[in-house]
C-alpha positions as CSV (number, residue, x, y, z in Angstrom):
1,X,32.2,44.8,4.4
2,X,32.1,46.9,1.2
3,X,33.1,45.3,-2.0
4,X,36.2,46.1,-3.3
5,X,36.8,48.4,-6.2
6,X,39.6,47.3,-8.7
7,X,40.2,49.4,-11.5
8,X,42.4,46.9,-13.4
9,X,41.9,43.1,-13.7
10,X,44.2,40.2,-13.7
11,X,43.1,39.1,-17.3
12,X,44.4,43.1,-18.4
13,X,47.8,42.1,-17.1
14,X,48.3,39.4,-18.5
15,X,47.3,40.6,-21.6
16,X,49.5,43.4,-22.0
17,X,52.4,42.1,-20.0
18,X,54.9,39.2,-19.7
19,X,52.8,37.3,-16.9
20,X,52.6,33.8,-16.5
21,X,49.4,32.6,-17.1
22,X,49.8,30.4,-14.1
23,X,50.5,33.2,-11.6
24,X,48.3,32.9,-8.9
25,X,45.7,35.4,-8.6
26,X,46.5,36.0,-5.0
27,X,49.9,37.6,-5.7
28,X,48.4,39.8,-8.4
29,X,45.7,40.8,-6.7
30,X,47.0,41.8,-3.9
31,X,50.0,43.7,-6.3
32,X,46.9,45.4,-7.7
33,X,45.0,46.4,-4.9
34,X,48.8,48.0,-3.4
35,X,49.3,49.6,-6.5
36,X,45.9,51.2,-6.6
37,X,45.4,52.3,-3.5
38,X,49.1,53.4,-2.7
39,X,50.7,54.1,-6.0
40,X,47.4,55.4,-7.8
41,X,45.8,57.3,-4.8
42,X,49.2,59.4,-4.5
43,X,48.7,60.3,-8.6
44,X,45.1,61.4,-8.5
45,X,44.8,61.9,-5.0
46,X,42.0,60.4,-2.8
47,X,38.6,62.3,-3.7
48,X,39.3,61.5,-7.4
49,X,40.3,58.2,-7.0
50,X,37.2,57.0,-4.3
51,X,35.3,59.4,-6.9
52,X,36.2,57.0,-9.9
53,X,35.9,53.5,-7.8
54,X,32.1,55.0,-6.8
55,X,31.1,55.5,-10.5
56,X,32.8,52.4,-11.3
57,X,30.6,50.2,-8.7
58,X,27.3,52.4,-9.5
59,X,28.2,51.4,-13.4
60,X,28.3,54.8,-14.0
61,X,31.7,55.4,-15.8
62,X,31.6,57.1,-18.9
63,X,33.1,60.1,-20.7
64,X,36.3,61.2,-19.3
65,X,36.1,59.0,-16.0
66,X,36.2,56.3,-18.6
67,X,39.4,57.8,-20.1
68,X,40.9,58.2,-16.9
69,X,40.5,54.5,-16.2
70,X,41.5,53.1,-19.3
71,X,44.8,55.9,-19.1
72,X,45.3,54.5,-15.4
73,X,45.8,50.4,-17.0
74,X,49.7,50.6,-18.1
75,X,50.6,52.7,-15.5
76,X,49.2,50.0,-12.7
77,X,50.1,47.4,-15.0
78,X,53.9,48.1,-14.9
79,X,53.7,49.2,-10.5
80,X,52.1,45.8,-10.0
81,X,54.5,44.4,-12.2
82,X,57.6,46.0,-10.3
83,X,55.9,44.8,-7.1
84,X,55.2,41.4,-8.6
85,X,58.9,40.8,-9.2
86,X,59.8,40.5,-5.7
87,X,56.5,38.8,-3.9
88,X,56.7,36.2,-6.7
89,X,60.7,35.5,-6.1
90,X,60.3,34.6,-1.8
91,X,57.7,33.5,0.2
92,X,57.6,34.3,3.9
93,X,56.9,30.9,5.6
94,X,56.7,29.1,8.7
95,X,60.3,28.4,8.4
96,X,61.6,32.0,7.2
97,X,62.0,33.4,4.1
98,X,62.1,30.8,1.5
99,X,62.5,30.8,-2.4
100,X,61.6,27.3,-4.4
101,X,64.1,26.1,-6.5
102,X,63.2,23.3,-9.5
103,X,65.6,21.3,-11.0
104,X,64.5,22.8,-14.8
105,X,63.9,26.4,-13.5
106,X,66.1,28.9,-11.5
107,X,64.9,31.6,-9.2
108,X,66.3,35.2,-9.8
109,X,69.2,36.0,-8.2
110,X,68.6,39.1,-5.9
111,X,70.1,41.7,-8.1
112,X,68.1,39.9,-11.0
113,X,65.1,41.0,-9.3
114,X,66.0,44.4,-8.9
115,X,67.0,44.7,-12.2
116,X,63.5,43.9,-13.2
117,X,62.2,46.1,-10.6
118,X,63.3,48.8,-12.0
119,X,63.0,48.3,-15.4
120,X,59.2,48.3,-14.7
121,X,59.1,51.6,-12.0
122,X,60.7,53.4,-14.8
123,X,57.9,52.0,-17.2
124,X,55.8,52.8,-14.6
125,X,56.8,56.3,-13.9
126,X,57.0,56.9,-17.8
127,X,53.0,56.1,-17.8
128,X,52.9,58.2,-14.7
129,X,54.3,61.3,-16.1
130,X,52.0,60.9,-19.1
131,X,48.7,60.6,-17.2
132,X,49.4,63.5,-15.1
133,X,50.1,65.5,-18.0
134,X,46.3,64.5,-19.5
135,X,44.7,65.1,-16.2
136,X,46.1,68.4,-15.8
137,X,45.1,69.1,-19.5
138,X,41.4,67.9,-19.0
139,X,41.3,68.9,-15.0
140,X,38.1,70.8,-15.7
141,X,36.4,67.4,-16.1
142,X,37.0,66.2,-12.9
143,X,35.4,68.3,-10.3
144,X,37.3,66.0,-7.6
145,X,40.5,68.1,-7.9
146,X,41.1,71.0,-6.8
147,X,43.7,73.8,-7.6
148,X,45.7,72.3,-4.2
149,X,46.1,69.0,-6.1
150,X,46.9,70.2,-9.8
151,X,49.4,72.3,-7.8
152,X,50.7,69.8,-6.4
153,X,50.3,67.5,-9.7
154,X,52.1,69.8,-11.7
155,X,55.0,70.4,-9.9
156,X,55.2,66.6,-10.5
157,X,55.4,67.1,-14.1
158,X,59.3,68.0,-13.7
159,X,59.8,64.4,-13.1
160,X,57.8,61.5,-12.5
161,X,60.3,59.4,-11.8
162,X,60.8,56.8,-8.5
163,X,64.0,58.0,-6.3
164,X,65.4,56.6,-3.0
165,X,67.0,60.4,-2.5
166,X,64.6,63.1,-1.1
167,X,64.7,65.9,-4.0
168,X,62.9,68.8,-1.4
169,X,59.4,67.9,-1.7
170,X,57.3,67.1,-4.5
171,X,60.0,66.1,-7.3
172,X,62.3,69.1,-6.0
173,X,60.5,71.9,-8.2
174,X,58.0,74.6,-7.7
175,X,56.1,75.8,-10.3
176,X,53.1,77.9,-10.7
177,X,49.8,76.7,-12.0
């Protein structure tokens, strides 16, 4: 089996976030790894992201691949933090769906949680709209995209919000390159 390429680490998100130390590194990195290769992939798109995870195994990252990266952070940051917010809260057991419950700490109530959820997706898609706007602007760097996926990107740059309603394809605009 291949080793896994994560372009974010735990120690990053605790660093720049309100983490617990003492969260377990199996819920974040599985929040990571769904936030990179779902949330991420859908932003740069799959040759550019595989592109970035290659240079980033063959320790070849540098210039604006680099950028790129360190641009990426916040944005998975705040999608694993959105996605953190409800793995932490319940745990699927033998028994069902449980949540713990400590006599000097309460667990989130469910609208709590959602409340937090989308206080960070709109973090999220605030970091979002901001990398696409520097990738389009240094697209010539990345030889991964092509004019299909800026298309695509750019019509994105309307809005880069997260939305339960369909809005007619991507973000409900059309614009030209």
């Amino acid at each position: 089996m291949a080793k896994e390429i994560l372009l974010t680490s735990e120690d990053f998100i605790k660093s720049c976030t309100n983490v617990s130390d003492n969260l377990s590194g199996k819920y974040l990195q599985s929040a990571i790894r769904e936030a990179q290769e779902t949330a991420l992939r859908g932003v740069l798109g799959s040759c550019l992201l595989d592109a970035l995870k290659g240079r980033y195994a063959a320790g070849t990252l540098t210039g604006d691949y680099k950028e790129l990266v360190d641009r990426c952070g916040y944005f998975l940051a705040y999608t694993v933090l959105a996605d953190l917010a409800m793995k932490s809260s319940y745990k699927l057991t033998n028994f069902g769906l449980a949540k713990s419950n400590d006599e000097n700490l309460s667990v989130a109530t469910m609208d709590e949680i959602a409340a937090l959820q989308g206080y960070y997706q709109a973090k999220a898609d605030a970091r979002c709209f901001e990398l696409q706007e520097w990738i389009i602007q240094n697209r010539e760097s990345f030889p991964e995209l092509d004019s299909c996926s800026c298309s695509r990107m750019r019509s994105n740059l309307y809005s880069a919000a997260t939305s339960g309603l369909w809005l007619g394809g991507a973000r409900g605009k059309n614009r030209k390159v």
